[in-house]
KOLBAKOL-323148 format. One line per field, with one value per residue (C-alpha): residue number from 1; residue in three letters; x, y, z. Coordinates in Angstrom, 3 decimals. Layout:
N
n: c(NUM|...) .
res: c(ala|...) .
c1: c(X|...) .
c2: c(Y|...) .
c3: c(Z|...) .
***
This chain:
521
n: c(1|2|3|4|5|6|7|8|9|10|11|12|13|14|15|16|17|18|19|20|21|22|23|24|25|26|27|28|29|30|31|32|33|34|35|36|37|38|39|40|41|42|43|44|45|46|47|48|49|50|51|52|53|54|55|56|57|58|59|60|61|62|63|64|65|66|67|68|69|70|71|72|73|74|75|76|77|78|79|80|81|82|83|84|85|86|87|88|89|90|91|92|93|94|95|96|97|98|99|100|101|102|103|104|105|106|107|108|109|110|111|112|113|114|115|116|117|118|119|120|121|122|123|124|125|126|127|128|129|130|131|132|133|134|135|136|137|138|139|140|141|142|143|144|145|146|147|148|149|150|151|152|153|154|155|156|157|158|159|160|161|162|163|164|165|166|167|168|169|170|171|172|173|174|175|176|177|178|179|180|181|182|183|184|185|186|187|188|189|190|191|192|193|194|195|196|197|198|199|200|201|202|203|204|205|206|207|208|209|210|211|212|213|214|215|216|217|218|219|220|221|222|223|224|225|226|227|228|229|230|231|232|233|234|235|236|237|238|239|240|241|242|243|244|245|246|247|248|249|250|251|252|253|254|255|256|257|258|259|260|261|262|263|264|265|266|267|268|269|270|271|272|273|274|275|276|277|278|279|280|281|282|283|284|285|286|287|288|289|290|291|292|293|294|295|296|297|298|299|300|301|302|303|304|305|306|307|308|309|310|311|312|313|314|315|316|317|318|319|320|321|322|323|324|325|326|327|328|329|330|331|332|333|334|335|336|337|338|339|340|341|342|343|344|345|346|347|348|349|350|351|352|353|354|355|356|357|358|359|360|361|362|363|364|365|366|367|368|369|370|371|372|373|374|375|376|377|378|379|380|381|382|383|384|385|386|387|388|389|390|391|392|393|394|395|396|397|398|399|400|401|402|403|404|405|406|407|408|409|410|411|412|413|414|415|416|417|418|419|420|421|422|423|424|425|426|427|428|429|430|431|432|433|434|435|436|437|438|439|440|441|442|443|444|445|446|447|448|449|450|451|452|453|454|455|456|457|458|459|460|461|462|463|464|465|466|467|468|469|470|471|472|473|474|475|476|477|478|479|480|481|482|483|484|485|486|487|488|489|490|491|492|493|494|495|496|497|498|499|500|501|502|503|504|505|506|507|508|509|510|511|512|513|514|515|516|517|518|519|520|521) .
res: c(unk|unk|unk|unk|unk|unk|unk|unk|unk|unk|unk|unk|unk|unk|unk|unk|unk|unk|unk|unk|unk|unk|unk|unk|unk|unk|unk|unk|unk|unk|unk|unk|unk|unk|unk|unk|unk|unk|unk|unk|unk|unk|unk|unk|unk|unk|unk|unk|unk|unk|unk|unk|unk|unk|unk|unk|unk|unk|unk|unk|unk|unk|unk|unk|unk|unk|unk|unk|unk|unk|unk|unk|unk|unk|unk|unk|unk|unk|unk|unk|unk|unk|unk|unk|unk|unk|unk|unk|unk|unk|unk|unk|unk|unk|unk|unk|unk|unk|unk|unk|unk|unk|unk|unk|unk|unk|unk|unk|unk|unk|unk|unk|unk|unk|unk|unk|unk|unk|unk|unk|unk|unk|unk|unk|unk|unk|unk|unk|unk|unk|unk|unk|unk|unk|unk|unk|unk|unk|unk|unk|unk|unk|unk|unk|unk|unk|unk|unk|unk|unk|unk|unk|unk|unk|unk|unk|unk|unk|unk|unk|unk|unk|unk|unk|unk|unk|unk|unk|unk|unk|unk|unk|unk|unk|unk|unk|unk|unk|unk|unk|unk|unk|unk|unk|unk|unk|unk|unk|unk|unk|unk|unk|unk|unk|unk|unk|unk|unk|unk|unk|unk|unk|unk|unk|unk|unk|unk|unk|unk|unk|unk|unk|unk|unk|unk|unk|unk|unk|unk|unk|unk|unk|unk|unk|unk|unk|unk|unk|unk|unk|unk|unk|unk|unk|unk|unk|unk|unk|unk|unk|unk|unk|unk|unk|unk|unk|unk|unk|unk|unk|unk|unk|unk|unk|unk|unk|unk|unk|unk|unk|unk|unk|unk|unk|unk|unk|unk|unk|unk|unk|unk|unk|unk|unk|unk|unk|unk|unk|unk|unk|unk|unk|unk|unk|unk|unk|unk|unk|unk|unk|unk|unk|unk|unk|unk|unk|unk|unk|unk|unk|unk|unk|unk|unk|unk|unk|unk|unk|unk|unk|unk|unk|unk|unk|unk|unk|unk|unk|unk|unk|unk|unk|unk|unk|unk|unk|unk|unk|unk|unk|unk|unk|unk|unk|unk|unk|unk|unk|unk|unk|unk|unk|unk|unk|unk|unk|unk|unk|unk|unk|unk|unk|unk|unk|unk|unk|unk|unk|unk|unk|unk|unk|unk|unk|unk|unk|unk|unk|unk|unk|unk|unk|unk|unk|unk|unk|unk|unk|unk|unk|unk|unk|unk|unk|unk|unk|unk|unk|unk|unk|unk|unk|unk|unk|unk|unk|unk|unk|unk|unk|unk|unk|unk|unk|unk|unk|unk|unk|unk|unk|unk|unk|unk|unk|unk|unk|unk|unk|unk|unk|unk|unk|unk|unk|unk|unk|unk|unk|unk|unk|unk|unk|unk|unk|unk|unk|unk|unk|unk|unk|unk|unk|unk|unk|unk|unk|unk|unk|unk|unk|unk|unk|unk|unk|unk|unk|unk|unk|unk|unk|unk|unk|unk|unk|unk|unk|unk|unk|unk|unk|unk|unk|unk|unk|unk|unk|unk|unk|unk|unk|unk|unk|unk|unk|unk|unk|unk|unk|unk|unk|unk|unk|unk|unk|unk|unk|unk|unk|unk|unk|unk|unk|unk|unk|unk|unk|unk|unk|unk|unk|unk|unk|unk|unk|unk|unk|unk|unk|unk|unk|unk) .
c1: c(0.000|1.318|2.486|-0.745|-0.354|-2.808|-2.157|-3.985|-2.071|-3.220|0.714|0.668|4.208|6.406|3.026|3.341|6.857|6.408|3.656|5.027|8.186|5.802|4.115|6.697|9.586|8.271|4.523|2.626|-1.240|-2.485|-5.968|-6.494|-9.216|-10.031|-8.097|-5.313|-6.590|-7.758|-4.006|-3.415|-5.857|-4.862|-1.112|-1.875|-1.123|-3.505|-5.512|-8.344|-10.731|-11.098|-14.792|-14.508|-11.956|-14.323|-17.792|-18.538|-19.350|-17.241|-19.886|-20.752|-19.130|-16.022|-15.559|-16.057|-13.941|-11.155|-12.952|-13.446|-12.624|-11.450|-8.932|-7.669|-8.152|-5.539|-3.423|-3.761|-3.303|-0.267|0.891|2.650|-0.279|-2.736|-5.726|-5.065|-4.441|-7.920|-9.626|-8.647|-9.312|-13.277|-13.625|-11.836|-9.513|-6.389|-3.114|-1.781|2.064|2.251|0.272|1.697|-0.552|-0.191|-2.652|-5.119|-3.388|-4.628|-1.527|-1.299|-5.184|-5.040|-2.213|-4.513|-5.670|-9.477|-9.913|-12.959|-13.647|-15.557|-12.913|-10.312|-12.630|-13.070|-8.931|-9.056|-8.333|-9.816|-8.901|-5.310|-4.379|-6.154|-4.259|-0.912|-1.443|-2.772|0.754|2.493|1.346|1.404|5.307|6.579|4.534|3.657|5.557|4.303|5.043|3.725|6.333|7.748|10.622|10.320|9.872|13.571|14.618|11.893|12.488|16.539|15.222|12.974|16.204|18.854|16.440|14.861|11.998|10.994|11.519|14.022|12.274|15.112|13.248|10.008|10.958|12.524|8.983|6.665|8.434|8.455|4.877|4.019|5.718|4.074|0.365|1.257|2.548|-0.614|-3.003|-1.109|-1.335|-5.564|-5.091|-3.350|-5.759|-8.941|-7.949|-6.278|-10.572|-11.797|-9.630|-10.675|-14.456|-13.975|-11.974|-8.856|-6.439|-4.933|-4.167|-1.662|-2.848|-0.617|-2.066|-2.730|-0.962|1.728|3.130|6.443|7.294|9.065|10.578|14.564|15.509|19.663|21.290|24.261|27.968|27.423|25.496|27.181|30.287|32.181|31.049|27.328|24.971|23.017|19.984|18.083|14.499|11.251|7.681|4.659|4.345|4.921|7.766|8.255|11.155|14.760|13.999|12.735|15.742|17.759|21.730|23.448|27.122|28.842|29.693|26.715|24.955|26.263|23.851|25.626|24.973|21.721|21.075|23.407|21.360|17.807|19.407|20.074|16.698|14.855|16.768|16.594|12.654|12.386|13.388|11.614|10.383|11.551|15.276|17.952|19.292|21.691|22.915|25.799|25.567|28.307|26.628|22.719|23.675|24.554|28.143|26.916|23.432|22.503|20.220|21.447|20.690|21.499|22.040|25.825|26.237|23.893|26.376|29.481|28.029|27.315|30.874|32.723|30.574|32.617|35.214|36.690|34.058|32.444|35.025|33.514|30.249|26.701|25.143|21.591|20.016|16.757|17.237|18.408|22.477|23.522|27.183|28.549|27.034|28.462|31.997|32.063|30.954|33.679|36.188|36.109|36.147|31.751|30.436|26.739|24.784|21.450|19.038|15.379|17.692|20.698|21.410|23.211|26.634|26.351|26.200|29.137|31.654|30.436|31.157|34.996|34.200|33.748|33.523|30.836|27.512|25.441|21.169|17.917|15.409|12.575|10.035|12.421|9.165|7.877|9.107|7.750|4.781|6.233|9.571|10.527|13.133|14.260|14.936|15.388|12.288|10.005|10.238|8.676|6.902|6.003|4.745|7.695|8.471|6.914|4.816|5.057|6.356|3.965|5.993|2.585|2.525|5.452|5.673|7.910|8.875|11.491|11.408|13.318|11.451|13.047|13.268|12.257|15.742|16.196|12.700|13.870|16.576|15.274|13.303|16.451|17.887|14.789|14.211|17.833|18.015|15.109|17.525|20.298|21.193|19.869|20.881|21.103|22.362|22.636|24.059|23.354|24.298|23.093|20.934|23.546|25.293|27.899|28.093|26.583|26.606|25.355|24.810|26.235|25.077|24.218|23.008|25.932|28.036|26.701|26.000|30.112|30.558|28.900|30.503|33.579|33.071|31.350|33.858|33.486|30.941|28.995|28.598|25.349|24.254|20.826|21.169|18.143|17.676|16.112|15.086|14.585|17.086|16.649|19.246|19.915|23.778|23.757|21.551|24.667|26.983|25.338|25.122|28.829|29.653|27.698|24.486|21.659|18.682|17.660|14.697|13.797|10.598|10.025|8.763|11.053|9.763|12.553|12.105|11.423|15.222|16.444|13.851|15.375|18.613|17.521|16.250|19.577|21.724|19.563|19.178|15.550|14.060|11.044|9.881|7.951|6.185|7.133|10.049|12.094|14.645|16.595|17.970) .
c2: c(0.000|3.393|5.778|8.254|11.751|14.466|17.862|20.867|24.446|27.933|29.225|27.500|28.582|25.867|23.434|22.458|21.749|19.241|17.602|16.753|15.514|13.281|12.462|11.503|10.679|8.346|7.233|8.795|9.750|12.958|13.478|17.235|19.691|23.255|25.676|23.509|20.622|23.566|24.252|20.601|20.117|23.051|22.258|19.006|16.924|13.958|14.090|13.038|15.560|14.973|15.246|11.920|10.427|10.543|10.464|13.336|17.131|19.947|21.643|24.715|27.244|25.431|24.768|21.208|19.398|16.920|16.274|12.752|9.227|8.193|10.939|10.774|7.037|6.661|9.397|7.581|3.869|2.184|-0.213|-2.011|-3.168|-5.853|-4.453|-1.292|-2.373|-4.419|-1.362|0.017|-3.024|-3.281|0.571|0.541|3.278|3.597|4.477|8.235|8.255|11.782|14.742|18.509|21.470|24.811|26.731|29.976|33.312|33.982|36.318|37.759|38.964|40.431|42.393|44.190|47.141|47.732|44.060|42.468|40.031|38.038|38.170|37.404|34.159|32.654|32.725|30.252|26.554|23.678|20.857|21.807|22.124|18.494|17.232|18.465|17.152|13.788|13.386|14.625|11.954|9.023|10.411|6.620|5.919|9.948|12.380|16.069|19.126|22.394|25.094|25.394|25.531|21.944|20.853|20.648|18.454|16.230|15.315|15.246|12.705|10.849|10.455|9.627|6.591|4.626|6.724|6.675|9.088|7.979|7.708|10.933|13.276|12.105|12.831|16.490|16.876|15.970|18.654|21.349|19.930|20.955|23.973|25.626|24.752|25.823|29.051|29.345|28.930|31.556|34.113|33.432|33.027|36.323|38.183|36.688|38.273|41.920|41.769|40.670|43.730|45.940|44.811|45.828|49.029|47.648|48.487|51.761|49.330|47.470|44.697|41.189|37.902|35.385|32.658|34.316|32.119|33.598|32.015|33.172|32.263|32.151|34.414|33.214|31.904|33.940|33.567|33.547|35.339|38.118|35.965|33.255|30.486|31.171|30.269|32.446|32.776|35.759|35.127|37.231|37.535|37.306|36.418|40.012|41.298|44.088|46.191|45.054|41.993|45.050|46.626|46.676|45.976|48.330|46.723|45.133|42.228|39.796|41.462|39.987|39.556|42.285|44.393|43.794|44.532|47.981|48.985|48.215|50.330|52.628|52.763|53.296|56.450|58.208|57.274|59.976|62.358|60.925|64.356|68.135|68.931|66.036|63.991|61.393|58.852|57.044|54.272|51.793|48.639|49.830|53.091|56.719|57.685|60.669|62.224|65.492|67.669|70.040|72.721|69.674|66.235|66.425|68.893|66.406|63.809|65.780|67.474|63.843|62.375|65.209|64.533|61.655|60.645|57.838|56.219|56.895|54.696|51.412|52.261|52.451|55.134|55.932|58.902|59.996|61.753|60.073|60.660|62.951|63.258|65.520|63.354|60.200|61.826|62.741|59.014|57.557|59.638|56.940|53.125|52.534|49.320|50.183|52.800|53.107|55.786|56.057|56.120|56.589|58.899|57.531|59.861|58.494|55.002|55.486|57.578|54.916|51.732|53.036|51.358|47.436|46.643|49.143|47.585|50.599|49.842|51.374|51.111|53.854|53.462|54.010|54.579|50.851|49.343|46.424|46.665|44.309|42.875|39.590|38.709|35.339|33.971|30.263|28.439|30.845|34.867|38.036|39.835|44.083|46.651|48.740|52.127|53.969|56.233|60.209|62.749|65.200|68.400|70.093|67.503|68.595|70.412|73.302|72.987|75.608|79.449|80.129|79.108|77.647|79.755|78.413|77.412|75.644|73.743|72.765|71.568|69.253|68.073|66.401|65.201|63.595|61.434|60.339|59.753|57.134|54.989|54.705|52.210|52.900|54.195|56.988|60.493|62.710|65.993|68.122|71.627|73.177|70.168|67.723|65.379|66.490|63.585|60.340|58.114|54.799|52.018|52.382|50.940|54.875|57.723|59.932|57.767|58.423|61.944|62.240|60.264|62.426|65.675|64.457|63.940|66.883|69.266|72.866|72.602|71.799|75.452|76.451|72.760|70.824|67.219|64.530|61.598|58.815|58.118|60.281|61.548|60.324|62.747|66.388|65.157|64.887|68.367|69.671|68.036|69.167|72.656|72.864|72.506|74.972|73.105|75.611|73.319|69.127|67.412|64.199|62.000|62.702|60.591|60.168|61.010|63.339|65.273|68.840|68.563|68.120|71.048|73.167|72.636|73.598|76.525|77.691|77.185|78.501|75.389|75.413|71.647|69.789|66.893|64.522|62.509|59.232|56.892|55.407|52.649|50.525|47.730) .
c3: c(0.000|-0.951|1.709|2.933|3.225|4.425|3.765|5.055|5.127|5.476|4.740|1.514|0.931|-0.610|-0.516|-4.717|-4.111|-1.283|-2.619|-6.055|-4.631|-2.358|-5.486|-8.159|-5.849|-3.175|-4.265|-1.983|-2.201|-1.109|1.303|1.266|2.572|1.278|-0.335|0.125|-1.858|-5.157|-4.738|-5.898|-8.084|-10.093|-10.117|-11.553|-8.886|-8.058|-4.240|-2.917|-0.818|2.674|2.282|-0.182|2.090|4.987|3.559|5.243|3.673|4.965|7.656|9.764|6.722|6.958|10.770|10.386|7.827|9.329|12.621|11.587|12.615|9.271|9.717|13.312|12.779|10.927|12.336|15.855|15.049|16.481|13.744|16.101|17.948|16.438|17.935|16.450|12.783|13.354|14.076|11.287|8.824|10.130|9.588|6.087|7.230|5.837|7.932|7.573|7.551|7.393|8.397|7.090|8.748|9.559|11.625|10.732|11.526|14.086|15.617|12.023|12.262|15.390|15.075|11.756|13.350|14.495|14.038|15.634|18.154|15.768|13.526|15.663|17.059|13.280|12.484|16.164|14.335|16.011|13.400|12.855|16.346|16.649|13.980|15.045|18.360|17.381|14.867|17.478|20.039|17.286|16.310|17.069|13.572|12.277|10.756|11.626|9.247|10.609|9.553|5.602|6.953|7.960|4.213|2.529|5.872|5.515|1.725|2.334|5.562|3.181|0.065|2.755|4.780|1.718|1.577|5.561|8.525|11.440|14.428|15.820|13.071|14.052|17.589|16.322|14.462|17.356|19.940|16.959|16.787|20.624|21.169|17.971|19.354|23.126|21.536|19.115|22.315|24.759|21.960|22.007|25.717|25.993|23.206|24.813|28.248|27.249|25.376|28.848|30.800|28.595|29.047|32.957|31.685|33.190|30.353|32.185|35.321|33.515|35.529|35.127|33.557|36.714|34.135|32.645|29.795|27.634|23.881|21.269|18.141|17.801|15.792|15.511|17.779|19.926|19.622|23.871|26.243|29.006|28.780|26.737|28.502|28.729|25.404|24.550|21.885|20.062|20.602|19.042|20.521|18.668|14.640|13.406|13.131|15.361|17.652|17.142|14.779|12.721|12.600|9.141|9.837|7.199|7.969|10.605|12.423|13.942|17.295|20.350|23.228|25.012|22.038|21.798|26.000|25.239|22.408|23.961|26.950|24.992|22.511|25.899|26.492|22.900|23.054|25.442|22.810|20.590|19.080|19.492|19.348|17.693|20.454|20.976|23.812|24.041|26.312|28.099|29.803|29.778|31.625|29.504|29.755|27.579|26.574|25.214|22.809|20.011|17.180|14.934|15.657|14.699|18.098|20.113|19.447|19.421|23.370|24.297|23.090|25.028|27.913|29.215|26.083|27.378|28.334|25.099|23.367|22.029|23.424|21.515|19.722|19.623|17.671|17.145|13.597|10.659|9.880|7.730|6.147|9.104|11.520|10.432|9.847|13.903|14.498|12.638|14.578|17.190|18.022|18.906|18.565|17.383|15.950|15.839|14.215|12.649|9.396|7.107|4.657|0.942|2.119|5.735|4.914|2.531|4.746|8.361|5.521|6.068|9.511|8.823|11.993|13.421|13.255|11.730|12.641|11.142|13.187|11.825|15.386|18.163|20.237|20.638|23.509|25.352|27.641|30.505|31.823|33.401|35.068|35.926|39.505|41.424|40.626|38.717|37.456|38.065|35.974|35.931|33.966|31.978|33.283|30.497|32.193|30.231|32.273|33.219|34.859|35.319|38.304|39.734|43.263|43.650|47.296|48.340|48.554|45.889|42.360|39.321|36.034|32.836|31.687|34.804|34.295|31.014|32.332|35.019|32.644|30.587|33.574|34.483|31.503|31.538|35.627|35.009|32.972|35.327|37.372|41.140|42.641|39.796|40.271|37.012|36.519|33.672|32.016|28.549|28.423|28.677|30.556|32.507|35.494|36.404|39.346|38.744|40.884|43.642|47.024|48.797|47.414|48.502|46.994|43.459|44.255|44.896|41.523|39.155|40.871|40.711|36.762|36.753|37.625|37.899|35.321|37.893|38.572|37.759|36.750|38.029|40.103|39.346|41.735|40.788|44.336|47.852|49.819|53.336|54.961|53.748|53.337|49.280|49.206|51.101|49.044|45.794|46.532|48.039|43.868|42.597|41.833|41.506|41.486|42.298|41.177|43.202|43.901|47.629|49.567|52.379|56.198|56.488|53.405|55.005|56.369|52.612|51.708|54.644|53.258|49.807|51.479|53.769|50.669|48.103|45.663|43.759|44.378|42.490|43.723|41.102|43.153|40.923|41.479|38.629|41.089|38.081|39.544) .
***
């Protein structure tokens, strides 16, 4: 008996191919449903309809069509077991030695804008996934298919083993087979309940899933991960292709995953200047060793390169204008690692190609971050919102005598936005709206406060402090204004905030307080 094969597909994408090398190279006959089986008919190639196979119409505008025993029959039946190949003699049913499906696109339909629940419901499959499954279970005897990709390894499998499978690819097939449906149910999973939050007008909570699942598709795997002896793989969420996976690579090596962690550190920061003046950051493991604005984007960089110069070198570049020819001429000046922008101009890309080793990105929607982070730890993870709330200065509480002019406003503002991507805790020091000190990370406050003074210099004169957290003592107020700066901006929040605002007040330093928190562990 020839070899049965039963091929339903809504990516139809390499489908002819397959099926005539099935066909014409090892004998096998086709059972098809749908679309899938017009495909075949009109390419020439000889299959049956499921609906013929089984007896049974296609039902219910389509819902219906392989939910049938002649079909999971066969796709079930252990050969090995004589019961089993009885069953299948008294019901006429013929064994299925291979089953190729892919699923309805369901993530690629509700990622269409203004889609509809109702149209989001149809694209659910309910036969596939069975199918899969069923193959999957049955691999001992069933080859599964469910990607194109699969489709060149399973004919070189089939040419190589006398026209069979080896159990091993089977085994390969059936996990491939699993993880794709437990990924296509947490998408509906995780659609079904953002529609039920929004129902209860819960969407401006940013309330967490009580089963939080995480898949994703690897995009490459890494050289390593943090260090040499740590793998390390590239993975994207969801079935569009979105954020970094977006990104065109103009030249360069391959992104490392400490590239890729620098450069999402630093997207983050340049997505707060997402609009208004040209901006760049240059940032050294996730935290800004240099960030400022300019008239053009060729100062931005140049103010945020001077900033702190030796840090800058072999660090990564983010800008929120496309480069231009002077741009890319300061940029090659030095030894950076990345560079990333909403574009490239034809001169840029020519003069930064001098520079084979700089990986040069385009990434046009710097904006579009993700809406939660996890983070792993013994036994399970935690899961939160991302820090992407707007800043809204209008909120802000001016809490000493002396008031802040507009500049200085301005001002605190820039620090502000580039204090919340620090590591806590995070001092930053800015002048001419840029950076002219940072303390990162370090286990006090007063320690970080000393850090970015100390780098600051006597430009520090005249400069504003941001805080990414309270100060519990009035020591760093002290400290700050003992180098000349003029005014802090700071959550609050501590009990013994009026003897910070008292020193504010004796020394005649302009504070805001926020009233929001941005810790960055």
């Amino acid at each position: 008996m020839a070899p049965l094969a039963l091929l339903s597909v809504s990516d139809k994408t390499g489908l002819i191919e397959l099926a005539r090398s099935l066909v014409e190279e090892f004998g096998f006959d086709l059972i098809s449903s749908g679309g899938t089986a017009q495909a075949l008919k009109e390419a020439g190639l000889p299959v049956t309809k499921v609906s013929d196979y089984t007896g049974s119409p296609e039902i219910l505008g389509g819902r219906v069509k392989t939910l049938h025993p002649r079909i999971h029959g066969g796709i079930l039946a252990r050969r090995n077991l004589a019961e089993d190949v009885a069953d299948l003699e008294a019901q006429q049913m013929r064994p299925i030695d291979l089953v190729v499906v892919n699923l309805y696109p369901f993530e690629q339909t509700i990622a269409k804008p203004n889609v509809s629940l109702a149209d989001a419901i149809e694209q659910i499959d309910i036969g596939g996934p069975a199918m899969i499954r069923a193959s999957a279970k049955n691999h001992a005897h069933v080859t599964i298919l469910c990607s194109p990709t699969q489709y060149t390894d399973y004919l070189q499998e089939l040419r190589q083993n006398s026209g069979s499978a080896s159990p091993a690819f089977r085994q390969r097939a059936a996990l491939r087979a699993f993880q794709h449906t437990a990924h296509y149910d947490q998408a509906i999973a995780a659609y079904l309940e953002r529609q039920e939050a929004e129902g209860r007008g819960q969407e401006a909570e940013g309330k967490l899933s009580e089963m939080y699942e995480l898949a994703g598709t690897q995009l490459q795997p890494l050289r390593y991960g943090e260090n040499p002896h740590q793998p390390a793989a590239w993975y994207q969420t969801g079935a569009t292709t979105t954020g970094w996976a977006a990104a065109t690579k103009l030249q360069g090596k391959e992104l490392s995953y400490n590239n890729l962690v620098d450069l999402e550190g630093a997207r983050q920061i340049i997505a707060e200047f997402a609009e208004g003046d040209p901006a760049a950051a240059i940032v050294k493991h996730t935290n800004p060793c240099g960030a400022a604005l300019g008239k053009t984007l060729v100062e931005a960089y140049q103010k945020a390169f001077d900033a702190d110069a030796t840090s800058a070198f072999g660090g990564i570049v983010a800008l929120n204008r496309p480069i231009d020819a002077e741009t890319a001429t300061a940029l090659a000046k030095t030894f950076l690692e990345c560079v990333v922008a909403p574009g490239c101009e034809p001169e840029a890309e020519a003069i930064l190609s001098a520079k084979k080793n700089l990986r040069v990105l385009v990434l046009p929607d710097l904006s579009s971050g993700p809406k939660e982070t996890v983070t792993a730890i013994a036994g399970g993870f935690l899961a939160q919102t991302s820090d992407d709330r707007p800043v809204e200065p209008g909120l802000w509480k001016i809490v000493t005598e002396k008031q802040p002019t507009d500049a200085q406003l301005e001002e605190l503002l820039f620090a502000w936005k580039l204090c919340k991507h620090v590591k806590s805790n995070a001092i930053v020091v800015t002048r001419d709206r840029t950076t002219i000190g940072v303390g990162a990370g370090q286990m006090n406050r007063v320690g970080s406060v000393k850090i970015a003074l100390e780098q600051a210099g006597e430009k520090a004169q005249g400069a504003v402090l941001a805080s990414d957290g309270f100060f519990p003592f009035d020591d760093s107020v002290r400290t700050a204004a003992a180098a000349g700066i003029s005014a802090i901006v700071q959550p609050g929040g501590s009990l013994r905030d009026q003897d910070s605002i008292n020193a504010a007040n004796e020394l005649g330093v302009v504070m805001v307080l926020t009233g929001i928190r941005h810790f960055l562990h």
